[in-house]
C-alpha positions as CSV (number, residue, x, y, z in Angstrom):
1,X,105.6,78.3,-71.8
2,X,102.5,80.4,-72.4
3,X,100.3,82.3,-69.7
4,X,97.5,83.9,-69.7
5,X,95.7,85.8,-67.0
6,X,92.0,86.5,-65.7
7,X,92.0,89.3,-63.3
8,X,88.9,89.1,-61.4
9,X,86.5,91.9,-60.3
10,X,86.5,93.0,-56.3
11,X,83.6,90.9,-55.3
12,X,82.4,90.4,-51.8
13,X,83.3,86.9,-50.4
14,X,80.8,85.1,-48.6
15,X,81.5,83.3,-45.2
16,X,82.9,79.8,-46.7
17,X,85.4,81.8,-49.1
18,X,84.3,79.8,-52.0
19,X,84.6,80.5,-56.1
20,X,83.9,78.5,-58.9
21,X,86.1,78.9,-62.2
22,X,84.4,76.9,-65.7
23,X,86.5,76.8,-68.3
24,X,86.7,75.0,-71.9
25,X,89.9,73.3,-73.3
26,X,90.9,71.5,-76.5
27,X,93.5,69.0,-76.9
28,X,94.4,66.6,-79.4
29,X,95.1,62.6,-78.0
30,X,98.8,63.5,-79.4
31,X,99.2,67.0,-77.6
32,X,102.3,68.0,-76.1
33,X,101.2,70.8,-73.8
34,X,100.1,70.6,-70.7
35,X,97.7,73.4,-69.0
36,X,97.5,74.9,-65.4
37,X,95.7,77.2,-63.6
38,X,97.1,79.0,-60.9
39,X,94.9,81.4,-58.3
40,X,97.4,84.2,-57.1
41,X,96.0,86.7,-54.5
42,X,97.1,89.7,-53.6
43,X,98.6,88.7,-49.5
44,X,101.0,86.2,-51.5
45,X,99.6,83.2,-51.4
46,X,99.5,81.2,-55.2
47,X,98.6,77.5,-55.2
48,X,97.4,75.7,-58.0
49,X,94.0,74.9,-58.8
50,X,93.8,72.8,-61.9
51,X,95.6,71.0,-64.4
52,X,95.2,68.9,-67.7
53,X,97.8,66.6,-69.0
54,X,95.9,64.7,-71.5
55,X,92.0,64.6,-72.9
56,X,90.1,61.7,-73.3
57,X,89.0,62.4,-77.0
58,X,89.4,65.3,-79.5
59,X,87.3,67.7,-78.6
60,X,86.2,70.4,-76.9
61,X,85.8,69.4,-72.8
62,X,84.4,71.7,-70.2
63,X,85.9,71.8,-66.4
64,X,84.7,73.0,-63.1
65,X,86.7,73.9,-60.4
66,X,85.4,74.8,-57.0
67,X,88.8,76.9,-54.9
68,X,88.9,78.7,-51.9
69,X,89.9,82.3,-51.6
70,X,91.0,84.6,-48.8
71,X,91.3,88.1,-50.5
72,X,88.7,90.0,-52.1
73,X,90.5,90.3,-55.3
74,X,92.5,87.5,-56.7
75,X,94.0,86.3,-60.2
76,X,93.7,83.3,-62.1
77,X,96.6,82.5,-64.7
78,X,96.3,80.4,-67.3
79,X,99.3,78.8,-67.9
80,X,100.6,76.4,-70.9
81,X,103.6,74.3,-70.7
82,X,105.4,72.0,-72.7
83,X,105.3,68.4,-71.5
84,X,109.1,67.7,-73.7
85,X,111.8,70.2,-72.2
């Protein structure tokens, strides 16, 4: 496993708590990884917010995921895992 990590800037959050993470993967039809994103914030709380377990062609594919936060600085960790143990 493989992870990677974003650490966000202090931003105000507006009234509905809203962010918006786009972000570009490639995998191969015969990849063996699978890849999640995880928001941590700073009170504790973590829950995923994406994942990819397989691509529908060989290419590069763009995704856009809308998550809710609480804090006013949070991370996002990129996380890369094999599928085979």
């Amino acid at each position: 496993m493989q992870s990677f990590q974003l650490n966000t800037k202090i931003l105000k959050i507006d009234k509905n708590n809203q962010q918006c993470l786009t972000y570009y993967y490639y995998m191969s039809d015969d990849n063996e990884k699978s890849i999640i994103i995880r928001k941590e914030e700073s009170d504790g709380r973590s829950e995923v917010i994406d994942s990819v377990t397989s691509s529908p062609f060989n290419g590069w594919i763009q995704r856009k995921v809308s998550f809710d936060v609480y804090e006013s600085h949070y991370k996002v960790k990129t996380i890369f895992e094999n599928k085979k143990h």
